[in-house]
N, CA and C atoms as an extended XYZ file, in Angstrom:
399
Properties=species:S:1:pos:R:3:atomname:S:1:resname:S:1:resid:I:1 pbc="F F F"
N        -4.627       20.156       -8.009 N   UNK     1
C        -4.613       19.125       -6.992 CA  UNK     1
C        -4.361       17.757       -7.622 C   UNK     1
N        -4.978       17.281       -8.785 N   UNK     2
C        -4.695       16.227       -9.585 CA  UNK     2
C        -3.215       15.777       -9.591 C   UNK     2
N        -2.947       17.151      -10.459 N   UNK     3
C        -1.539       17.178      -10.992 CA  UNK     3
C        -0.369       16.878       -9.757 C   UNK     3
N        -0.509       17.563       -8.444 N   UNK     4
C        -0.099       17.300       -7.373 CA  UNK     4
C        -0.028       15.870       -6.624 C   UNK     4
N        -1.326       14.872       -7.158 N   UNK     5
C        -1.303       14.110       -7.142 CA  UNK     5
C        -0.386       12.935       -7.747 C   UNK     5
N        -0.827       13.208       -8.891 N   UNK     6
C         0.308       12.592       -9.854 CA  UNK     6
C         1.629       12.595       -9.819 C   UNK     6
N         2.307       13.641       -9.304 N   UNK     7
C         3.463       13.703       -8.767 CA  UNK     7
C         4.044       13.196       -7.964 C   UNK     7
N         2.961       13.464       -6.931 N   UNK     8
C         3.258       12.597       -5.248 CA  UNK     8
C         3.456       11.061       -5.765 C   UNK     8
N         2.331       10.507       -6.786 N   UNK     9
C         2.250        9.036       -6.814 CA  UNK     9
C         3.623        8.666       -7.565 C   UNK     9
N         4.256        9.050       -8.466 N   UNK    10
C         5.367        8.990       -9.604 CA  UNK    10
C         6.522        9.424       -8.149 C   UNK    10
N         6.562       10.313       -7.404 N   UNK    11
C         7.665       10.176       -6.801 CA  UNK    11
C         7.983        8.826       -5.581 C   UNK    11
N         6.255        8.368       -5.028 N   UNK    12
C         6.752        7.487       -3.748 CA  UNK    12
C         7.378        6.512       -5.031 C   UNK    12
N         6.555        5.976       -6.347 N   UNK    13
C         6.748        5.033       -6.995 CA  UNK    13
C         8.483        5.160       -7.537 C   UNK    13
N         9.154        6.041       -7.470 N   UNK    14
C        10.287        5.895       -8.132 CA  UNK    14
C        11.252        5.889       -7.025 C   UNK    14
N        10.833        6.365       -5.406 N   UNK    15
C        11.617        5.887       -4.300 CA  UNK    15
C        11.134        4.720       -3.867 C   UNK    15
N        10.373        3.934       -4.301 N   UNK    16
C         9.817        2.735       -3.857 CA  UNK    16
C        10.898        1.797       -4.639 C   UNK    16
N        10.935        2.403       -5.940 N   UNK    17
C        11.867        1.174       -6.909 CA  UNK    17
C        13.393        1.383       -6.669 C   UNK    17
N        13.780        2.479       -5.998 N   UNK    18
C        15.300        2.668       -5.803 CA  UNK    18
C        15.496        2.188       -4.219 C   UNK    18
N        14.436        1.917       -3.388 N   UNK    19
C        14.488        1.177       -2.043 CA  UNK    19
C        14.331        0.131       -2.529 C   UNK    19
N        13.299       -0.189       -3.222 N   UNK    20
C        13.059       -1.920       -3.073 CA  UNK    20
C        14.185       -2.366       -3.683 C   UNK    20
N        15.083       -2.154       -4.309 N   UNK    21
C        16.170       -2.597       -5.203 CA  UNK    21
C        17.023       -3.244       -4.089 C   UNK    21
N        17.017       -2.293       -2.867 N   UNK    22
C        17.722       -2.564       -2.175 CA  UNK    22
C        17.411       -3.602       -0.846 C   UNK    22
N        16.083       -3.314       -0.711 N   UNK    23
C        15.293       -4.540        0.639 CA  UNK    23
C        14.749       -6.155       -0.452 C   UNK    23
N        15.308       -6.090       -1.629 N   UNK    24
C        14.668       -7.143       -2.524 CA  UNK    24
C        14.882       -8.714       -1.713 C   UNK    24
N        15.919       -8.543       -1.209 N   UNK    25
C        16.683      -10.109       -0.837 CA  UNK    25
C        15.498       -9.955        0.306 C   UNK    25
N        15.027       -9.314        1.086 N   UNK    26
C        15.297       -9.191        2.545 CA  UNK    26
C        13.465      -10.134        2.707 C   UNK    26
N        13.894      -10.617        3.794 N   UNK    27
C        12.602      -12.025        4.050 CA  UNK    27
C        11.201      -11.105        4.315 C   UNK    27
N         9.739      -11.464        4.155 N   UNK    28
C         8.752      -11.148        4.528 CA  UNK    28
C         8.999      -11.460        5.949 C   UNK    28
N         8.420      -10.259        6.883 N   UNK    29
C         7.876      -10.508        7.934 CA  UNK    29
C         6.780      -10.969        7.438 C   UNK    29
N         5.978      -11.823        9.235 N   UNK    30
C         5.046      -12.287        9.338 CA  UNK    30
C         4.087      -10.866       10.151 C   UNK    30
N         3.021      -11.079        9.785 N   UNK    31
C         2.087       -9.745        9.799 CA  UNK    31
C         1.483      -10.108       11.562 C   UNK    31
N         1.020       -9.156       12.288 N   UNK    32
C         0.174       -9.462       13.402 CA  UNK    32
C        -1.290      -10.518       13.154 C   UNK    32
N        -1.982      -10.408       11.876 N   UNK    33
C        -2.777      -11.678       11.740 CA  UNK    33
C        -2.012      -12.735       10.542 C   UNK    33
N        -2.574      -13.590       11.192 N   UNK    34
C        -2.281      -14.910       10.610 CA  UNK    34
C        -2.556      -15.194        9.096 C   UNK    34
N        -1.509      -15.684        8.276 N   UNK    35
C        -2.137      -15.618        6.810 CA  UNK    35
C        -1.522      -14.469        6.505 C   UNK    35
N        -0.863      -13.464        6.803 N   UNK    36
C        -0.523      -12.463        6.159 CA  UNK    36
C         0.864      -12.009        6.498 C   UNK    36
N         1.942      -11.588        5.519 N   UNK    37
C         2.829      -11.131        5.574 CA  UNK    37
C         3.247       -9.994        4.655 C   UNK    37
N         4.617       -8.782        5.543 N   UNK    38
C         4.451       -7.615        5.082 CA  UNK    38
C         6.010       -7.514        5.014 C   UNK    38
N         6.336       -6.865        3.484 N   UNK    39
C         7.612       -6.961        3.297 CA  UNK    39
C         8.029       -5.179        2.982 C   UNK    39
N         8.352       -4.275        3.856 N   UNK    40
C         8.541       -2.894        4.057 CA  UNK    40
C         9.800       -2.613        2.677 C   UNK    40
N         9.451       -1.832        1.727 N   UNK    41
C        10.037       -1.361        0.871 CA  UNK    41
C        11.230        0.041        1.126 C   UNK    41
N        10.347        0.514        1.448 N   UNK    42
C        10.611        1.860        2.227 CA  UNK    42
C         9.886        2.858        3.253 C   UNK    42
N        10.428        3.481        4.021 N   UNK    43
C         9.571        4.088        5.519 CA  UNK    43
C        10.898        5.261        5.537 C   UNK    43
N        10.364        5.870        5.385 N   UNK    44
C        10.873        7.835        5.537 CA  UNK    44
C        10.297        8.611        5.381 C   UNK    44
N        11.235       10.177        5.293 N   UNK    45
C        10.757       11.060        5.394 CA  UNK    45
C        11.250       11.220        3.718 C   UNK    45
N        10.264       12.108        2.802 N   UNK    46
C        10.879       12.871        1.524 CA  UNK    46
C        10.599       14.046        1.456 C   UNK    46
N        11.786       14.468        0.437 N   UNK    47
C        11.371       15.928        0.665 CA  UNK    47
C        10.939       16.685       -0.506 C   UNK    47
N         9.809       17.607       -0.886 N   UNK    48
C         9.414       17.482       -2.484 CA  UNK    48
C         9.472       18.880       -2.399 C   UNK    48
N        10.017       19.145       -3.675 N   UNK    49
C        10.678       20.618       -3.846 CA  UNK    49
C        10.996       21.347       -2.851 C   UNK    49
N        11.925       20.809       -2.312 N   UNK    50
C        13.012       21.350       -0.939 CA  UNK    50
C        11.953       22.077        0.055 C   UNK    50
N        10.957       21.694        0.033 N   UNK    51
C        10.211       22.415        1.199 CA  UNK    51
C         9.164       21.387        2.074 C   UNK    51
N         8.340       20.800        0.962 N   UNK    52
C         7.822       20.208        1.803 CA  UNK    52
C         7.926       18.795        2.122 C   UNK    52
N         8.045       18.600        3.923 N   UNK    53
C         7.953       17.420        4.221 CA  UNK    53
C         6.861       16.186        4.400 C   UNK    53
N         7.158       14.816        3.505 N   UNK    54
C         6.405       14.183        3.474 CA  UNK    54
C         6.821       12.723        4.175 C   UNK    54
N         6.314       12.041        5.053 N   UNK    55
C         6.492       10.825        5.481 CA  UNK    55
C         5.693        9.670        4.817 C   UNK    55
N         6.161        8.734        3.733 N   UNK    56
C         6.218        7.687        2.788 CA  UNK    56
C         6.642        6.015        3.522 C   UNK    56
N         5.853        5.426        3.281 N   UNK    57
C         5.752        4.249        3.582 CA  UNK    57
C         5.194        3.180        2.328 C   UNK    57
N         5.841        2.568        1.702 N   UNK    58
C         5.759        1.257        0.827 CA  UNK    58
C         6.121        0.145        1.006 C   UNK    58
N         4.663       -0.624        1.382 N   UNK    59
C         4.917       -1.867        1.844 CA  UNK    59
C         4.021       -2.902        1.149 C   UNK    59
N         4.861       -4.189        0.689 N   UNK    60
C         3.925       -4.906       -0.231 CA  UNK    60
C         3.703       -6.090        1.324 C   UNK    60
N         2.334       -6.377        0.793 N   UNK    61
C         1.279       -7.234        1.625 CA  UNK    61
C         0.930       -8.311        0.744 C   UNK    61
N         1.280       -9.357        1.400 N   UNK    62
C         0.533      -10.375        0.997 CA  UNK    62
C        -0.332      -11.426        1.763 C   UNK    62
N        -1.486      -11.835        0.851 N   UNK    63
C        -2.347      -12.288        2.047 CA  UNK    63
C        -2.602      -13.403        1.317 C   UNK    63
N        -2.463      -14.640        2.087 N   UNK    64
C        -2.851      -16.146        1.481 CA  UNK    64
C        -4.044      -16.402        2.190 C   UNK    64
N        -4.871      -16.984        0.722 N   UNK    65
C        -6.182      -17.951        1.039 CA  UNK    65
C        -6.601      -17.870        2.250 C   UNK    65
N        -7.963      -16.860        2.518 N   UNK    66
C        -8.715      -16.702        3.585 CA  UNK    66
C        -9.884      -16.258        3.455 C   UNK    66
N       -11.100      -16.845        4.040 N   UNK    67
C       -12.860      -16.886        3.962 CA  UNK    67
C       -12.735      -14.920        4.758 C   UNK    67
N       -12.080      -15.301        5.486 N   UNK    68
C       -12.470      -13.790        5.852 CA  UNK    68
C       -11.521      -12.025        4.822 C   UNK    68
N       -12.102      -11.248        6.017 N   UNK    69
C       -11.925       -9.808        5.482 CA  UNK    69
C       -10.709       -9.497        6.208 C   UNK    69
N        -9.731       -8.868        5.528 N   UNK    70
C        -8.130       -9.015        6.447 CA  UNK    70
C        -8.777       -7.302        6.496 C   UNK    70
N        -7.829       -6.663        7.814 N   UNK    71
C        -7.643       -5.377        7.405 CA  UNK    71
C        -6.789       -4.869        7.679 C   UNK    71
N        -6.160       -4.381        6.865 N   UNK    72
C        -4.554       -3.469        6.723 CA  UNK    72
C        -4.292       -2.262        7.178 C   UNK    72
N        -3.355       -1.951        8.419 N   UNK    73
C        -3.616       -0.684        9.217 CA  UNK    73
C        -2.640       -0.264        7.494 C   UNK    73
N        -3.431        1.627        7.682 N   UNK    74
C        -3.032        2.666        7.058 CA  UNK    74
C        -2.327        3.654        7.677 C   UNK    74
N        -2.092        4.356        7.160 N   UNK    75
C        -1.700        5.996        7.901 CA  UNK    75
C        -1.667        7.145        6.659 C   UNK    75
N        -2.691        7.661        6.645 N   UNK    76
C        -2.378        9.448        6.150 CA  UNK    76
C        -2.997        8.523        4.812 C   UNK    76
N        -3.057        9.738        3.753 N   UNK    77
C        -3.752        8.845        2.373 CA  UNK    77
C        -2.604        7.760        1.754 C   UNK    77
N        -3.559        6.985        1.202 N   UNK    78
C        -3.144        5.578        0.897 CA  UNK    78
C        -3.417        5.057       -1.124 C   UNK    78
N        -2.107        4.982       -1.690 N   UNK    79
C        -2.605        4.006       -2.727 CA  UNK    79
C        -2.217        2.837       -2.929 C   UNK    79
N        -3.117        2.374       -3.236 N   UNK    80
C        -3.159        0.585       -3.347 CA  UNK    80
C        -3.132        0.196       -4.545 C   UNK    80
N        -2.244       -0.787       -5.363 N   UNK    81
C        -1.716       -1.228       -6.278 CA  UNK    81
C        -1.655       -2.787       -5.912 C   UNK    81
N        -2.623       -4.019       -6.975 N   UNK    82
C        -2.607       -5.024       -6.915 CA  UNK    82
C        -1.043       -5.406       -7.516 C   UNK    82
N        -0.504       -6.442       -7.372 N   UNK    83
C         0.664       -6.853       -7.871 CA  UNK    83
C         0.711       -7.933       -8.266 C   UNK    83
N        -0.381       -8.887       -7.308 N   UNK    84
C        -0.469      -10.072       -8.234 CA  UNK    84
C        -2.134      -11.017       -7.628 C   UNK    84
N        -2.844      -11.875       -8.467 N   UNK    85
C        -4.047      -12.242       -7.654 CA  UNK    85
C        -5.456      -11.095       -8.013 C   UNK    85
N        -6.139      -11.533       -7.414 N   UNK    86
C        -7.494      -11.038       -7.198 CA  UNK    86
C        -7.768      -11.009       -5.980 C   UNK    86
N        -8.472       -9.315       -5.578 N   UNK    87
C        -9.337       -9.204       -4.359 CA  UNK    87
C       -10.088       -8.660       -4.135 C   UNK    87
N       -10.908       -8.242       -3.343 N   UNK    88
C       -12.382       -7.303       -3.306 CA  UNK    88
C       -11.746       -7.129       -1.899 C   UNK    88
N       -11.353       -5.456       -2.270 N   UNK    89
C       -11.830       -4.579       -1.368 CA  UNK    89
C       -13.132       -4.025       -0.624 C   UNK    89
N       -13.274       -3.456        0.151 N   UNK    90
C       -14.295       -3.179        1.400 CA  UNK    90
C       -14.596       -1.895        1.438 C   UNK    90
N       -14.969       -0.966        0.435 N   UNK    91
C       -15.163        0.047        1.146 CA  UNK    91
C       -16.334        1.183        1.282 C   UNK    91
N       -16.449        1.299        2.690 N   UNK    92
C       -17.544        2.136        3.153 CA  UNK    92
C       -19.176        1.254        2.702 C   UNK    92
N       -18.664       -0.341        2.999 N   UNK    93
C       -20.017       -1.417        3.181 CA  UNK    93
C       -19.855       -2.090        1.927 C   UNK    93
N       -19.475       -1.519        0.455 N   UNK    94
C       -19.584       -1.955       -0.737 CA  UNK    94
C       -18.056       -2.907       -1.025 C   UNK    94
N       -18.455       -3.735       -1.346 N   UNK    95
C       -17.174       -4.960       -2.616 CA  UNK    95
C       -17.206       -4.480       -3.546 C   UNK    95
N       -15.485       -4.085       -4.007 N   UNK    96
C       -15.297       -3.709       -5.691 CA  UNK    96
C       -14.230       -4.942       -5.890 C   UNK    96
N       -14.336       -5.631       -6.872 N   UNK    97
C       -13.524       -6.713       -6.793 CA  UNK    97
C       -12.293       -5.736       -8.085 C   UNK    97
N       -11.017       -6.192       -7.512 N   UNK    98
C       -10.267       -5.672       -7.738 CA  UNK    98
C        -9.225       -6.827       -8.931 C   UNK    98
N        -8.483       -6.584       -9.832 N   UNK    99
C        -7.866       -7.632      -10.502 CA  UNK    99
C        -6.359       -7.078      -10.813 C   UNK    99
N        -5.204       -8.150      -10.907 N   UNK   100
C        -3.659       -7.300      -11.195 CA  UNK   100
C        -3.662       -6.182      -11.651 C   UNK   100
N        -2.465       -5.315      -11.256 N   UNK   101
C        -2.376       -4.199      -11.746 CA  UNK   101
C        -3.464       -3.194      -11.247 C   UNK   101
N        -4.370       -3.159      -11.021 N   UNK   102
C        -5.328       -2.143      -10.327 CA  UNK   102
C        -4.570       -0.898       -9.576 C   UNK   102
N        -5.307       -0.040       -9.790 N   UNK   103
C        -5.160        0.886       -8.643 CA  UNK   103
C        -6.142        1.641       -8.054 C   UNK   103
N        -6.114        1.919       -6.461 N   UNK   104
C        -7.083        2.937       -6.367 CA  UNK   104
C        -6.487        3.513       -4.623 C   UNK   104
N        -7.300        4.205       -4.304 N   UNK   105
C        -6.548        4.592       -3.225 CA  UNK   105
C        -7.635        5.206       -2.173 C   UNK   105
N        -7.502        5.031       -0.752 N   UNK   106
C        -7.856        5.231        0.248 CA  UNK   106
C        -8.067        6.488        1.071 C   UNK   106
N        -8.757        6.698        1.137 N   UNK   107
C        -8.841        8.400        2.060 CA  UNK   107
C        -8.347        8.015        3.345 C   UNK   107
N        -7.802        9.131        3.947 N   UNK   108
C        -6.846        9.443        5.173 CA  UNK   108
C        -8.376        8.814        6.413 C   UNK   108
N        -7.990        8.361        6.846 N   UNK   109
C        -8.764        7.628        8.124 CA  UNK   109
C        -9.909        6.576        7.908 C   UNK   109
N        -9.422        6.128        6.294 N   UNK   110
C       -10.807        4.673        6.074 CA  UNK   110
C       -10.126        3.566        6.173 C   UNK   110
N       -10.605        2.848        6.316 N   UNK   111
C        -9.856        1.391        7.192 CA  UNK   111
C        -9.597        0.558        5.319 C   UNK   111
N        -8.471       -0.188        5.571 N   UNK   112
C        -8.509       -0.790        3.753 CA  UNK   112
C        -8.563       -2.339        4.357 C   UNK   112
N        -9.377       -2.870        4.221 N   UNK   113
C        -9.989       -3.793        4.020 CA  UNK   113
C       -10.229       -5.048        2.585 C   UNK   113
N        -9.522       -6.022        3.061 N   UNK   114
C        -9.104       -7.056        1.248 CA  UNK   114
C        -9.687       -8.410        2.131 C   UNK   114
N       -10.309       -8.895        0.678 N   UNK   115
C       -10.304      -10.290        0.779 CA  UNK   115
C        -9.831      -10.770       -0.649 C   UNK   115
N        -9.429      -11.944       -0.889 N   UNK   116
C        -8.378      -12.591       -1.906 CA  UNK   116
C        -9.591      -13.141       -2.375 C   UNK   116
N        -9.534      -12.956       -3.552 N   UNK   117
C       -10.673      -14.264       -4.606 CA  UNK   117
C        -9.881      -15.237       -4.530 C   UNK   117
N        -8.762      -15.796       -5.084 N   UNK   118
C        -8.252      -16.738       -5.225 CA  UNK   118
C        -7.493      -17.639       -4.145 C   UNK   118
N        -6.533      -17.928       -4.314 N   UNK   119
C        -5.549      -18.486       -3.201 CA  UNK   119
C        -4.511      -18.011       -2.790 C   UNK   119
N        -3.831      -16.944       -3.260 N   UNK   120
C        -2.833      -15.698       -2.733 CA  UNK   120
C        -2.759      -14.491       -3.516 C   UNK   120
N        -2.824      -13.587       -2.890 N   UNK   121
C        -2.798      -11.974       -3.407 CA  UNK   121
C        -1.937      -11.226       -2.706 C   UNK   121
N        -0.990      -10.439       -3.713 N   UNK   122
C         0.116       -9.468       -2.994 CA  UNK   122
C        -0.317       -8.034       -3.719 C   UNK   122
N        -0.169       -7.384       -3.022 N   UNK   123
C        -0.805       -5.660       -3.194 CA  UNK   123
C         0.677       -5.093       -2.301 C   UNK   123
N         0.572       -3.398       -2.887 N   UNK   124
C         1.413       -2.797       -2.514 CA  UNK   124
C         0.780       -1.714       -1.834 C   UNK   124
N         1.105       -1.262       -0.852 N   UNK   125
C         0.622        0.024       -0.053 CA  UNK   125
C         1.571        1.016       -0.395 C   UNK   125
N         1.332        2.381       -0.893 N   UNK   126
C         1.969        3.543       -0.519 CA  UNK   126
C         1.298        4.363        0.596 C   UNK   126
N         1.668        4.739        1.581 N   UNK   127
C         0.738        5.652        2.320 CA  UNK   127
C         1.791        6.727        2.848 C   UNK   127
N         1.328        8.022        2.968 N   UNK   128
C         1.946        8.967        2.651 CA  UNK   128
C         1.151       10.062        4.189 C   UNK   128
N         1.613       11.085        4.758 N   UNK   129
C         1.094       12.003        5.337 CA  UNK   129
C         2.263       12.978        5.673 C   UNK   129
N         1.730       14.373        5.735 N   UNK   130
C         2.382       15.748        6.136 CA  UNK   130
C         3.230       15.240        7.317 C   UNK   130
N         4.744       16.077        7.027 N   UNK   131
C         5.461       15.691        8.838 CA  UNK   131
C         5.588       17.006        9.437 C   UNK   131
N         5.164       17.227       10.406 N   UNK   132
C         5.196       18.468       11.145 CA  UNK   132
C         6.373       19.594       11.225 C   UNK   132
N         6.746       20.750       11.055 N   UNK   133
C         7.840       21.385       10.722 CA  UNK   133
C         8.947       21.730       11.776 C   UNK   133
């Protein structure tokens, strides 16, 4: 299951870098809350060893200077990769303050929840779930 893991993460990450190559120019949207904008890398379907289907979403988030707790809709399991900044995540009641480069990742139906230590933080979402056959 690890190993399965590792795979999954090395493949969104190497269709993330052959999409983003290509959405690089392309402007941040502005997010539904305020203070935050979301710049979509890639959103499809992949297909991993010709059988199974997976629906992949990589989207970097960035959230400027805010007292409060932003929270970032998910879908299906989720890893989260700081990219730049400091933040403390939320999860299940506890703050883990998080610093560049980090990673950790989200179980399928927990809400991901960031607040920025500093004055702007950009994180990357992969979130990933089964597509029906």
């Amino acid at each position: 299951m690890k190993m399965r893991l590792i795979a999954f993460v090395f493949v969104a990450l190497a269709v993330g870098a052959v999409a983003g190559s290509s959405n690089a120019l392309a402007a941040a949207a502005p997010g539904p809350t305020p203070g935050v904008s979301y710049l979509t890398r890639f959103d499809g379907i992949v297909t991993i060893k010709g059988a199974t289907r997976v629906h992949v979403a990589i989207r970097d988030v960035t959230i400027y200077a805010q007292r409060a707790t932003v929270t970032i809709p998910t879908a299906g399991f989720t890893v989260v990769h700081v990219l730049a900044g400091r933040v403390s995540s939320v999860e299940s009641g506890r703050s883990v303050e998080r610093r560049h480069d980090a990673y950790w990742s989200v179980r399928v139906g927990a809400r991901l929840e960031i607040r920025v230590s500093g004055e702007t933080a950009t994180i990357e979402t992969i979130a990933s779930q089964p597509v029906a056959p």
